[in-house]
The first five atom37 places (N, CA, C, CB, O) and aatype in JSON, in Angstrom:
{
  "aatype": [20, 20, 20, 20, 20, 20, 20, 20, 20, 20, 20, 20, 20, 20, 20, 20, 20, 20, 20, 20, 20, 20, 20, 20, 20, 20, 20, 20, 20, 20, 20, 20, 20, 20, 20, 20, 20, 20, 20, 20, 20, 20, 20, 20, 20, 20, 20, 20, 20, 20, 20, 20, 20, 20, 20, 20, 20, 20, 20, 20, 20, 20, 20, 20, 20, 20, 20, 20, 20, 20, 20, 20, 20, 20, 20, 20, 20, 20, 20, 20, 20, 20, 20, 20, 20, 20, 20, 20, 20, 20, 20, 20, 20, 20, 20, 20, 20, 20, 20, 20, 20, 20, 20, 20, 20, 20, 20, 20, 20, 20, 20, 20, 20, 20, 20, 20, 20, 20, 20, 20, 20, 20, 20, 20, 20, 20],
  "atom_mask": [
    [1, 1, 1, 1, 1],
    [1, 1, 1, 1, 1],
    [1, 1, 1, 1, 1],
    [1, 1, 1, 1, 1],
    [1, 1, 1, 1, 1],
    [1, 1, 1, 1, 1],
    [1, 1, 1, 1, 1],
    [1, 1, 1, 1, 1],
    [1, 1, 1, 1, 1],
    [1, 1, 1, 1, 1],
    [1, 1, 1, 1, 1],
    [1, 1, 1, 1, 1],
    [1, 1, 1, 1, 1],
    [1, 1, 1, 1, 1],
    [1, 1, 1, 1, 1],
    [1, 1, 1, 1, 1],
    [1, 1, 1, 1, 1],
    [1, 1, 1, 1, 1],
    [1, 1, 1, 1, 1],
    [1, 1, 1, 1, 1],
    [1, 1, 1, 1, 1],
    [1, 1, 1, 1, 1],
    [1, 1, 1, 1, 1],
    [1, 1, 1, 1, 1],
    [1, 1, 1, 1, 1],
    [1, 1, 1, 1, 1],
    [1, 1, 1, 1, 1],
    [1, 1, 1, 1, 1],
    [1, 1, 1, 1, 1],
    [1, 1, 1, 1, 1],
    [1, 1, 1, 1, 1],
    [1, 1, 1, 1, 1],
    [1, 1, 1, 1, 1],
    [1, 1, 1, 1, 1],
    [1, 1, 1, 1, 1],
    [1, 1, 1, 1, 1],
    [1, 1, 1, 1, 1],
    [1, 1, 1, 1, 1],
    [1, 1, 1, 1, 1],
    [1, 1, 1, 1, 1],
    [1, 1, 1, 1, 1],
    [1, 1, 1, 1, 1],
    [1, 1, 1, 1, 1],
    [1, 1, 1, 1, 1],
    [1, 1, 1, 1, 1],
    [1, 1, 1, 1, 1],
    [1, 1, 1, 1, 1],
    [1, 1, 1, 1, 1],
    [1, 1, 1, 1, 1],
    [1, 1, 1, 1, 1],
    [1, 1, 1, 1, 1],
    [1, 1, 1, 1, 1],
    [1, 1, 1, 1, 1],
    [1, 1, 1, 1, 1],
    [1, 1, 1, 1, 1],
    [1, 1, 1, 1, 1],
    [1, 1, 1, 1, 1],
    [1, 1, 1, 1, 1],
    [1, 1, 1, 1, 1],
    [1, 1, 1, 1, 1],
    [1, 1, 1, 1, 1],
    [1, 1, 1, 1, 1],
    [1, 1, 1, 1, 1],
    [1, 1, 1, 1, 1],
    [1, 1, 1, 1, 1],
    [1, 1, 1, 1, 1],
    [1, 1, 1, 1, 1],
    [1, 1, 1, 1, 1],
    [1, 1, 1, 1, 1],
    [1, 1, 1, 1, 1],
    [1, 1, 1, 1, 1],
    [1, 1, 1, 1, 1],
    [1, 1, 1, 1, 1],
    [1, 1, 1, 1, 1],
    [1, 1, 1, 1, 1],
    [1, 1, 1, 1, 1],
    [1, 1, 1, 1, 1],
    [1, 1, 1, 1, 1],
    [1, 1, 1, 1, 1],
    [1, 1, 1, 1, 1],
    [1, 1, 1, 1, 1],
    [1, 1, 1, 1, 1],
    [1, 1, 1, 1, 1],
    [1, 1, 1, 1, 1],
    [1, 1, 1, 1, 1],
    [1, 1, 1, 1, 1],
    [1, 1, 1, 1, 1],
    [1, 1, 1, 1, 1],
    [1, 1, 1, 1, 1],
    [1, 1, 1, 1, 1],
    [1, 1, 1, 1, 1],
    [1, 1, 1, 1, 1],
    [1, 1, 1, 1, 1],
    [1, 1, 1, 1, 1],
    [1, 1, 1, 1, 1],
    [1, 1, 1, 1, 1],
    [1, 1, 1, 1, 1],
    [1, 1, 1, 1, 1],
    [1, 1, 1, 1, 1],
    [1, 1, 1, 1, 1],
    [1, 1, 1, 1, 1],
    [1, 1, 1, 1, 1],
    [1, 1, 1, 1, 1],
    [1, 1, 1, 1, 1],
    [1, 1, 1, 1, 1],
    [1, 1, 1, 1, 1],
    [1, 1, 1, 1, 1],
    [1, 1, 1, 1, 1],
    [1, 1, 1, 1, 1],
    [1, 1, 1, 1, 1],
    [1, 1, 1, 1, 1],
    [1, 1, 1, 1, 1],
    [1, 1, 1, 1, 1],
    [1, 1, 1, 1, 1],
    [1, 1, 1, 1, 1],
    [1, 1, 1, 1, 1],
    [1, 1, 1, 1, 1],
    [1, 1, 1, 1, 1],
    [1, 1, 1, 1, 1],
    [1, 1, 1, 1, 1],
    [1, 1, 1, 1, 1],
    [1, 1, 1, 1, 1],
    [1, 1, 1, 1, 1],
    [1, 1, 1, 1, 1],
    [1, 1, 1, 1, 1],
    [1, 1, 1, 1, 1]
  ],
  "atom_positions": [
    [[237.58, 141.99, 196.56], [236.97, 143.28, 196.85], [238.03, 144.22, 197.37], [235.82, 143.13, 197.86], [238.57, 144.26, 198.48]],
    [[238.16, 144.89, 196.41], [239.05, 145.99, 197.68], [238.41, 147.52, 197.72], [241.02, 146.29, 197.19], [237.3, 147.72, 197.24]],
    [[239.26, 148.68, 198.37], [238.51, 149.61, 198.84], [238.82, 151.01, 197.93], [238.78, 149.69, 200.38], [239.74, 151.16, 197.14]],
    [[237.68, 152.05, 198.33], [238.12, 153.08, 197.85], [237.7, 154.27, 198.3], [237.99, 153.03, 196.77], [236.53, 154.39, 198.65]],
    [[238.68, 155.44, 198.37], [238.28, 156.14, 199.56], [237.75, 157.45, 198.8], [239.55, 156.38, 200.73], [238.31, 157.74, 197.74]],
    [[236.66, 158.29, 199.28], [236.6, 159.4, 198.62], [236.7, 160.83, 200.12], [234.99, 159.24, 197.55], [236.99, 160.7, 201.31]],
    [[236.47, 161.6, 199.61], [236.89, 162.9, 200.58], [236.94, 162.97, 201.72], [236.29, 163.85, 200.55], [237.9, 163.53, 202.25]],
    [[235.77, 162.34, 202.56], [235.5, 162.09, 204.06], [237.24, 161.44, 204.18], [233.87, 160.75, 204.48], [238.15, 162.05, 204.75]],
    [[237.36, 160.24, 203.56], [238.53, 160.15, 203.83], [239.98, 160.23, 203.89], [238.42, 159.88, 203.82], [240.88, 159.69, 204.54]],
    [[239.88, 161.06, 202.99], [241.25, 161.88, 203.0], [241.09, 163.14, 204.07], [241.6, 162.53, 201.35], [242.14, 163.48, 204.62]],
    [[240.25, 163.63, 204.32], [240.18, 164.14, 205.47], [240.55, 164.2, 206.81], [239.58, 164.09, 205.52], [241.34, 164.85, 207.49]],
    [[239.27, 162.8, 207.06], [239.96, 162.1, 208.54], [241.62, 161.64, 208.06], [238.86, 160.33, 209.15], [242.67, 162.16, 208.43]],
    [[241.52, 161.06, 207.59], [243.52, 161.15, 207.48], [244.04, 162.41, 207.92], [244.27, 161.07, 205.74], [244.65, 162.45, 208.99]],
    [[243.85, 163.67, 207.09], [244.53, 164.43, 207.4], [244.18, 164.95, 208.69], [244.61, 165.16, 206.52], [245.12, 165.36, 209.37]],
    [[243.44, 164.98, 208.99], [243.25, 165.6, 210.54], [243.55, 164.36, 212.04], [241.33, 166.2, 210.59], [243.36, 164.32, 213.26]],
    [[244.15, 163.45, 210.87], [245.01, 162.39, 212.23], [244.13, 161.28, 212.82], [245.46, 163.39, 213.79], [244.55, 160.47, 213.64]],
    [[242.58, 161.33, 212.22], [241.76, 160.39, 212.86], [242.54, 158.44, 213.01], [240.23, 160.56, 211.8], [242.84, 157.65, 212.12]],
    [[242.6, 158.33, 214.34], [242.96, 156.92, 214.57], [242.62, 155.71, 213.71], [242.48, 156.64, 215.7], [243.47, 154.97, 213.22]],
    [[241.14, 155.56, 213.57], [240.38, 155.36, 213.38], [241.27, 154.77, 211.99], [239.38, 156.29, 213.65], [241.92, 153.75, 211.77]],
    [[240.88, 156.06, 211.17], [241.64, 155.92, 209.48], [242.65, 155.41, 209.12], [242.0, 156.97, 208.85], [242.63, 154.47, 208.32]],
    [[243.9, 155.95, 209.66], [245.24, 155.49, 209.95], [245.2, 154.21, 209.94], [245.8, 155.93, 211.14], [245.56, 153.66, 208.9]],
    [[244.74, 153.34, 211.11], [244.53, 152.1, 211.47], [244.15, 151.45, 210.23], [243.57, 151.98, 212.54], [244.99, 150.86, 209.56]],
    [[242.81, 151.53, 209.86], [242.45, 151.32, 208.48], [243.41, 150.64, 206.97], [242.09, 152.64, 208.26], [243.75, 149.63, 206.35]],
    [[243.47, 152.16, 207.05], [244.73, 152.33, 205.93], [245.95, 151.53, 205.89], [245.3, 153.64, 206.03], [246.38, 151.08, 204.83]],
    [[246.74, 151.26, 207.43], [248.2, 150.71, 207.79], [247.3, 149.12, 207.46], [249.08, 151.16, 209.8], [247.8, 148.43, 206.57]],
    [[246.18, 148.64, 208.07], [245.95, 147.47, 207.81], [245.3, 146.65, 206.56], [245.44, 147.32, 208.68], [244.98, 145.46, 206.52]],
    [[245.18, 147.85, 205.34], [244.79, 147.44, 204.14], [246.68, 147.39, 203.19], [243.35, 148.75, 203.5], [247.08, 146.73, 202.24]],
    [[247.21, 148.22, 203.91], [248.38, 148.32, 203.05], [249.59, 146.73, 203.98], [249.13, 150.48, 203.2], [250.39, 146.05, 203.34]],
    [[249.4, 146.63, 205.07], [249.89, 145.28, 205.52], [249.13, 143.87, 204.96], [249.78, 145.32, 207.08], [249.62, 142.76, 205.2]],
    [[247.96, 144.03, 204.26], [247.45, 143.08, 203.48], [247.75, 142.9, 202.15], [246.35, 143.16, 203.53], [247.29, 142.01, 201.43]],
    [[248.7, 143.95, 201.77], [248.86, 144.21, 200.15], [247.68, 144.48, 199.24], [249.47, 143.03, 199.51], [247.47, 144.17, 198.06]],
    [[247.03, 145.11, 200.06], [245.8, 145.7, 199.49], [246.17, 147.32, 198.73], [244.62, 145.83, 200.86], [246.71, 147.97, 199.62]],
    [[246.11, 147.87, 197.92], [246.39, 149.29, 197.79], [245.43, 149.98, 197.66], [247.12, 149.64, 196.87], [245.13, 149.93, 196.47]],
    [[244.32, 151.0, 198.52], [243.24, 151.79, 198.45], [243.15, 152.6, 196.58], [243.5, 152.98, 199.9], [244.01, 153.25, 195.98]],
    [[242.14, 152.29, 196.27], [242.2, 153.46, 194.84], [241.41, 155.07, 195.75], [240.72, 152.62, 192.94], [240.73, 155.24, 196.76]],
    [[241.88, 155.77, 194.87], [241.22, 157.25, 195.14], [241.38, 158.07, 193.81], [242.03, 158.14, 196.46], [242.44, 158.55, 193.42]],
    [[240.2, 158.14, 193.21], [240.06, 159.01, 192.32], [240.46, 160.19, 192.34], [239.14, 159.08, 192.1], [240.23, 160.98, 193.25]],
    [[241.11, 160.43, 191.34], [241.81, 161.77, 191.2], [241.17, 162.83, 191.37], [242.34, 161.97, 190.09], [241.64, 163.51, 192.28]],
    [[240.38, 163.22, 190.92], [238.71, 164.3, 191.63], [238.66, 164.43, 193.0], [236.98, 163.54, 191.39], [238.39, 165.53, 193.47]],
    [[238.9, 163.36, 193.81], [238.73, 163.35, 195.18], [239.97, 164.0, 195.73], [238.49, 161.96, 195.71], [239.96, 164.83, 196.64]],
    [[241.15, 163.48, 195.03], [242.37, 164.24, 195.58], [242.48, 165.57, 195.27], [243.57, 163.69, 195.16], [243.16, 166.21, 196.08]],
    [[241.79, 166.53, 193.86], [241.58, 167.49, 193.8], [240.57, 168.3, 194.38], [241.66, 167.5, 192.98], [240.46, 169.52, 194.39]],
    [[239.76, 167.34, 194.9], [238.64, 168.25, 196.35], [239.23, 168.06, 197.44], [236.95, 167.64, 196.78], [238.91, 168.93, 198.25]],
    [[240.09, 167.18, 197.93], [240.87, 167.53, 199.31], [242.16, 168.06, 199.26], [241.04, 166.38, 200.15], [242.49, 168.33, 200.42]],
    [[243.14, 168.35, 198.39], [244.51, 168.69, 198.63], [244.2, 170.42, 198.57], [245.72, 167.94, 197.35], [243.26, 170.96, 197.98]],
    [[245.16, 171.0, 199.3], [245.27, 172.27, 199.26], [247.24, 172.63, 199.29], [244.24, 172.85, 200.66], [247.78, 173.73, 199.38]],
    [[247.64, 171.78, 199.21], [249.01, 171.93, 199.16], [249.4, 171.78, 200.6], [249.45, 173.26, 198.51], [248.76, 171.21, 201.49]],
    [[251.01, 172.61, 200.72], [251.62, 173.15, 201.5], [252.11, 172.03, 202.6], [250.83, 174.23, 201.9], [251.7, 170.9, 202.34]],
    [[252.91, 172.12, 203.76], [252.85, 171.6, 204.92], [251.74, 171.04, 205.76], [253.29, 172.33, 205.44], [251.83, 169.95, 206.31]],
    [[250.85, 171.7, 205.83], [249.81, 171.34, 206.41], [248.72, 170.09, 206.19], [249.34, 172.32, 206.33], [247.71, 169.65, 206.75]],
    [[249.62, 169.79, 204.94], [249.0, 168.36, 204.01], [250.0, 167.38, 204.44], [248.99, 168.47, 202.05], [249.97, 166.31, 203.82]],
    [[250.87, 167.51, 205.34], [251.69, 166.27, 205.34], [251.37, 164.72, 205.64], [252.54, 166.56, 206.15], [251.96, 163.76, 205.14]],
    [[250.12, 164.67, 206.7], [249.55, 163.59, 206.73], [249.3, 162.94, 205.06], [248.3, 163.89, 207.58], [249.95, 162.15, 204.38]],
    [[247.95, 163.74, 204.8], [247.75, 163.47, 203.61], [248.62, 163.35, 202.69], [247.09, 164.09, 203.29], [248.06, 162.74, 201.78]],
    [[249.83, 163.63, 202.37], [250.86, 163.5, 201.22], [250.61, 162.23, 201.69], [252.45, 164.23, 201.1], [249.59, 161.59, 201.41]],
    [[251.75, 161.72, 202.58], [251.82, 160.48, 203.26], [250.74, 159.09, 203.06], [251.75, 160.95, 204.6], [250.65, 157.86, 202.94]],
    [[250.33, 159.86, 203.1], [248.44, 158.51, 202.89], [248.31, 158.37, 201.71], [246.54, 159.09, 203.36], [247.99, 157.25, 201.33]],
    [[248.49, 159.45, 200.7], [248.52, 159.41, 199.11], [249.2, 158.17, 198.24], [249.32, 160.67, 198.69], [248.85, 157.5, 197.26]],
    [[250.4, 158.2, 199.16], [251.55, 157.53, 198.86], [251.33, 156.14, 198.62], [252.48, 157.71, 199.86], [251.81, 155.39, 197.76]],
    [[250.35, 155.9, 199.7], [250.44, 154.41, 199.56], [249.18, 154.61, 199.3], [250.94, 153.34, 200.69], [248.49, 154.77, 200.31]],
    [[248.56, 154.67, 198.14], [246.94, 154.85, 197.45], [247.76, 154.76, 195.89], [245.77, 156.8, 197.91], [248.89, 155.03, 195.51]],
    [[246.31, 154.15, 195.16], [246.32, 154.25, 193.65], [245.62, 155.58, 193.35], [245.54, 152.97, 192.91], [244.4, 155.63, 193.49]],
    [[246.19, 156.5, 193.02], [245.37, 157.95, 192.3], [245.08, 157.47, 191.38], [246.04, 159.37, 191.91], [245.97, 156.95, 190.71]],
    [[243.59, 157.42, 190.88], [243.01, 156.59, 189.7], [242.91, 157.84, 188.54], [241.31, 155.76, 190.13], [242.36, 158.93, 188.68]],
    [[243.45, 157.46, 187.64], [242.83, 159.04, 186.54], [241.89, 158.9, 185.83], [243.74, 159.67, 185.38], [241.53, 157.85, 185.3]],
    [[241.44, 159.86, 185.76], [240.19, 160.58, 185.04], [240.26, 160.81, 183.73], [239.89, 161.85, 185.54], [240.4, 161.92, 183.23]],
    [[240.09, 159.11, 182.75], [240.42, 159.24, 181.59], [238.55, 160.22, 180.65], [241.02, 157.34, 181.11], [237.68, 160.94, 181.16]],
    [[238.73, 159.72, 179.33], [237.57, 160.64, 178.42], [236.48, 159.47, 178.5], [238.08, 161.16, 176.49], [235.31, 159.85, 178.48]],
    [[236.76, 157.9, 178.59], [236.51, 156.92, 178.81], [235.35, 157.32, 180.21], [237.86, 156.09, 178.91], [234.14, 157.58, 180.18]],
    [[236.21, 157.24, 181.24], [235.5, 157.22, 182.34], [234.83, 158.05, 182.43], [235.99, 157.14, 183.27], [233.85, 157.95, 183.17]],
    [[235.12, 159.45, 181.6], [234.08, 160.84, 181.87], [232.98, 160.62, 181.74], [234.15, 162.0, 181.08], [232.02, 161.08, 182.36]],
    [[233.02, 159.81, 180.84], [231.65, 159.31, 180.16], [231.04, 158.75, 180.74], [231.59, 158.62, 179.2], [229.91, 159.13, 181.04]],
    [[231.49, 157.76, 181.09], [230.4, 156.79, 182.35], [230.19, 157.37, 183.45], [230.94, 155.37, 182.97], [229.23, 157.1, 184.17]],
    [[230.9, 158.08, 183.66], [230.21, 159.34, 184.81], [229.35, 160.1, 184.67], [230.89, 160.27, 185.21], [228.39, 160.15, 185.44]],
    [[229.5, 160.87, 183.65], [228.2, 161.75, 182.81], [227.34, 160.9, 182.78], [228.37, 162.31, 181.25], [226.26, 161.32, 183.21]],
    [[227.34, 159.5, 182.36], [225.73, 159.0, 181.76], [225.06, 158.17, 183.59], [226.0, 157.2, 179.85], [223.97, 157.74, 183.96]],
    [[226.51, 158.33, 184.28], [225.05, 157.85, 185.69], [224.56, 159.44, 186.39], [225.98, 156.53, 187.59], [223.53, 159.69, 187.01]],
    [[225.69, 160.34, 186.05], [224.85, 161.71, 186.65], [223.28, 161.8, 185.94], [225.82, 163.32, 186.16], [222.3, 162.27, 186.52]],
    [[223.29, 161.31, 184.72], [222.33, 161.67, 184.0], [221.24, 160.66, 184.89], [222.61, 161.45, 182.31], [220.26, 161.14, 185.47]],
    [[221.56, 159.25, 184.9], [220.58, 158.51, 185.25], [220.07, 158.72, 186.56], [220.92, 157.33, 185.09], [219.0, 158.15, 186.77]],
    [[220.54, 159.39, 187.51], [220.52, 159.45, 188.97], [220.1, 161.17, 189.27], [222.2, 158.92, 189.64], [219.8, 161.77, 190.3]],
    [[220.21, 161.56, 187.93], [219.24, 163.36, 188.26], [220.43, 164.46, 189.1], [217.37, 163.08, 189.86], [220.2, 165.43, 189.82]],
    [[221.78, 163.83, 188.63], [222.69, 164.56, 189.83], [223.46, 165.13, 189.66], [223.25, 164.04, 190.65], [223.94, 164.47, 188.74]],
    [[224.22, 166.07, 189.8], [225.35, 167.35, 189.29], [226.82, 166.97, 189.7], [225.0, 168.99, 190.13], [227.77, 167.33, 189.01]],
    [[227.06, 165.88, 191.38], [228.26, 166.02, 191.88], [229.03, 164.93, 191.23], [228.26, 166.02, 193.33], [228.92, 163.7, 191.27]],
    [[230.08, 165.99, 190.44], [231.13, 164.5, 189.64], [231.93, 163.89, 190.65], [232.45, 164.97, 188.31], [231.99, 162.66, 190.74]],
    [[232.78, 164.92, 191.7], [233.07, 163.76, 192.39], [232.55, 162.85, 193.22], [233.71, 163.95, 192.84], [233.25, 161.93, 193.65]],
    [[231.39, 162.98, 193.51], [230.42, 161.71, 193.96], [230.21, 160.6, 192.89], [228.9, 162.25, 194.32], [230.3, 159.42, 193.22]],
    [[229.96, 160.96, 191.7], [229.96, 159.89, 190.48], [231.13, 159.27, 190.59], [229.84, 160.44, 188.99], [231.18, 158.14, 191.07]],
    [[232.53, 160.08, 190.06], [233.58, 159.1, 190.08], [233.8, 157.86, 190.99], [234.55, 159.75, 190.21], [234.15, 156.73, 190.65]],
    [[233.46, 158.46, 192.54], [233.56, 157.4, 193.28], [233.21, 156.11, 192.71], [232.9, 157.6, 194.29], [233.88, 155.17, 192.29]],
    [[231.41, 156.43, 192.87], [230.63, 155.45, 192.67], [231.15, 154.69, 191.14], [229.1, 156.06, 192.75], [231.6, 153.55, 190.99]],
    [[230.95, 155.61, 190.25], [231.2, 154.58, 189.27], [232.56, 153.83, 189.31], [231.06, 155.18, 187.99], [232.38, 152.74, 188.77]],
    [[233.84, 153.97, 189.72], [235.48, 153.25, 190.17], [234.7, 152.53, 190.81], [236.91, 154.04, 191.08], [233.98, 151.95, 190.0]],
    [[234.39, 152.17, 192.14], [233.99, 151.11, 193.19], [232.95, 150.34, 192.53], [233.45, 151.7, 194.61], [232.98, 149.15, 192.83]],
    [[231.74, 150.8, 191.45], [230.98, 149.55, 191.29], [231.89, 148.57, 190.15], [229.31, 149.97, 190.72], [231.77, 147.35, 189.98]],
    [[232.77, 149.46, 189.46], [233.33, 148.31, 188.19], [234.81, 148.19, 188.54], [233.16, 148.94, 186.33], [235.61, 147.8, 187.69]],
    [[235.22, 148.56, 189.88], [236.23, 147.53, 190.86], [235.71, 146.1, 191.93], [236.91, 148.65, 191.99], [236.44, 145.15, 192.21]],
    [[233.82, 146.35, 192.55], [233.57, 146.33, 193.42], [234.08, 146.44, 194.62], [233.21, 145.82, 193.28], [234.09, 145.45, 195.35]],
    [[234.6, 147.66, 195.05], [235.23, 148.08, 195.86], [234.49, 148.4, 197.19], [235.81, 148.98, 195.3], [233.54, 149.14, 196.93]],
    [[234.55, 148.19, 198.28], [233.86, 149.22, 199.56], [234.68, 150.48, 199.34], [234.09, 148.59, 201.41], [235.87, 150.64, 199.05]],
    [[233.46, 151.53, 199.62], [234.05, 152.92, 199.36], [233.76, 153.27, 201.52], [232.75, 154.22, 197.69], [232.97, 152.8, 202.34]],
    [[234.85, 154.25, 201.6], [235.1, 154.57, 202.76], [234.73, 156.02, 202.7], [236.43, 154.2, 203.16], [235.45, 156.7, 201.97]],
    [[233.62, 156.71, 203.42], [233.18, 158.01, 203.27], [232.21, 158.44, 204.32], [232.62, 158.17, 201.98], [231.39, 157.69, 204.85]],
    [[232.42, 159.99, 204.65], [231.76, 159.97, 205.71], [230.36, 160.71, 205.58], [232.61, 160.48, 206.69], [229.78, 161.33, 206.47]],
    [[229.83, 160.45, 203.88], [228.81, 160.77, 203.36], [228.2, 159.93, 202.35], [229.01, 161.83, 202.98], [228.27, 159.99, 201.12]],
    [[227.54, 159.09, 203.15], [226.85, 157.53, 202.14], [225.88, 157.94, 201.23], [225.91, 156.2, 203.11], [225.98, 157.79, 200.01]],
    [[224.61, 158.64, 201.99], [223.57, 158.54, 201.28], [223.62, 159.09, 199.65], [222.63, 159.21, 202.08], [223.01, 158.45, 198.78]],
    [[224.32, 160.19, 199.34], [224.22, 160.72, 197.94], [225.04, 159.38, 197.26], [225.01, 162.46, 197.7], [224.61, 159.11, 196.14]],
    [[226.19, 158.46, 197.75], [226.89, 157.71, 197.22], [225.81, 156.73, 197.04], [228.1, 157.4, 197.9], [225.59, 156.79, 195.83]],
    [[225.16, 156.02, 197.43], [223.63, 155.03, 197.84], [222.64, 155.44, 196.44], [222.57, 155.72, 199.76], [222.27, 154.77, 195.47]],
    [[222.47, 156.61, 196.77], [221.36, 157.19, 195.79], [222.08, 156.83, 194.17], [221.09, 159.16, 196.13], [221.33, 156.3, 193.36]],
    [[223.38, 157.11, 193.79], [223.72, 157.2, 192.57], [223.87, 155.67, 192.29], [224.95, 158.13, 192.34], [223.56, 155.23, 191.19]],
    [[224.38, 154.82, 193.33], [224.39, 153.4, 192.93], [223.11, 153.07, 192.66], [224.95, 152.47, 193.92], [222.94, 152.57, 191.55]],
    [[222.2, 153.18, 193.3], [220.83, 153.27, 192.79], [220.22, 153.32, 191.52], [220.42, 154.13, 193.19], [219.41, 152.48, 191.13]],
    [[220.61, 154.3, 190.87], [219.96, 154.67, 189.63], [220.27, 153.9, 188.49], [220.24, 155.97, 189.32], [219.79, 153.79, 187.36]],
    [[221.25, 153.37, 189.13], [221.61, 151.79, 187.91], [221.4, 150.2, 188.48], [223.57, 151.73, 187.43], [221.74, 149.06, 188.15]],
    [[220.58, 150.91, 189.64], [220.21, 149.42, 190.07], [221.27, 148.11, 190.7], [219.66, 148.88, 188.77], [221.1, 146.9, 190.61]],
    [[222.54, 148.99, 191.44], [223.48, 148.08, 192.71], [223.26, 148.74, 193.64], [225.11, 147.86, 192.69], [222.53, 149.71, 193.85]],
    [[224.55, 147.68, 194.67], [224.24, 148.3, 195.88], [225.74, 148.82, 196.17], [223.51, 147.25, 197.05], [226.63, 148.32, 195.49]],
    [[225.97, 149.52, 196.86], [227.46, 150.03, 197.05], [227.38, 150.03, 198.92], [227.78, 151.94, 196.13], [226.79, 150.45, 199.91]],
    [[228.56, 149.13, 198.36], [229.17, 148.96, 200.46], [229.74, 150.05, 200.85], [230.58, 147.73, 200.99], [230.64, 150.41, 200.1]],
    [[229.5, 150.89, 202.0], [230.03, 152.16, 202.22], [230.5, 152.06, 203.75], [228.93, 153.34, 201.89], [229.62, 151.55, 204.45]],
    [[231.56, 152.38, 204.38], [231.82, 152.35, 205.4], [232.62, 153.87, 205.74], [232.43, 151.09, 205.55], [233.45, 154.5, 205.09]],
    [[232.0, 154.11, 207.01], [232.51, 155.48, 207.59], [234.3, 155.19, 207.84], [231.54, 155.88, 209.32], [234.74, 154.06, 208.05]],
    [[235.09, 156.3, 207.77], [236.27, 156.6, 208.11], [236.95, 156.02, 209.74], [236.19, 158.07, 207.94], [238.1, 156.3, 210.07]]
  ]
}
């Protein structure tokens, strides 16, 4: 099982949360490498200096890409789950066909989409 982080947690990273850090240093001292969908890194990066945490945290993460493949299986659980947010899909769909725990500091819409295909998705706050 390993993990995968979506916006909540690139967040708390960047804003220094202990909490995360800790996390992160002790999945990457396991030789674990966090995935993070590329969607997610394009809803949290804004560039500049002020991202330096976050560069940093990137670093040691798999940026997963967003092939035509995966679009698809994203599109068809938005469809099944009645729902508009792709980067909430990407998550969900990477973590159920990694089985990954996803790390976020917004479960329930992540819950609801695992839902609509009938798993369960492990979600743990930042």
């Amino acid at each position: 099982m390993g993990v995968t982080y979506d916006a909540g947690a690139l967040v708390a990273a960047d804003r220094g949360e202990r909490k995360m850090w800790a996390r992160h240093r002790a999945l990457l001292e396991l030789r674990q490498v966090p995935a993070v969908p590329a969607p997610v890194v394009a809803q949290g990066w804004r560039g500049g200096s002020r991202q330096a945490r976050l560069a940093r945290l990137l670093v040691g993460c798999n940026v997963e890409r967003f092939d035509d493949d995966q679009a698809r299986r994203v599109g068809e659980l938005l469809a099944k789950a009645a729902r508009t947010d792709v980067v909430d899909a990407t998550v969900v769909e990477g973590a159920l066909r990694r089985s990954d725990v996803v790390v976020s500091s917004d479960p329930e819409d992540l819950h609801l989409l695992a839902a609509a295909v009938h798993r369960h998705l492990e979600v743990d706050r930042p």
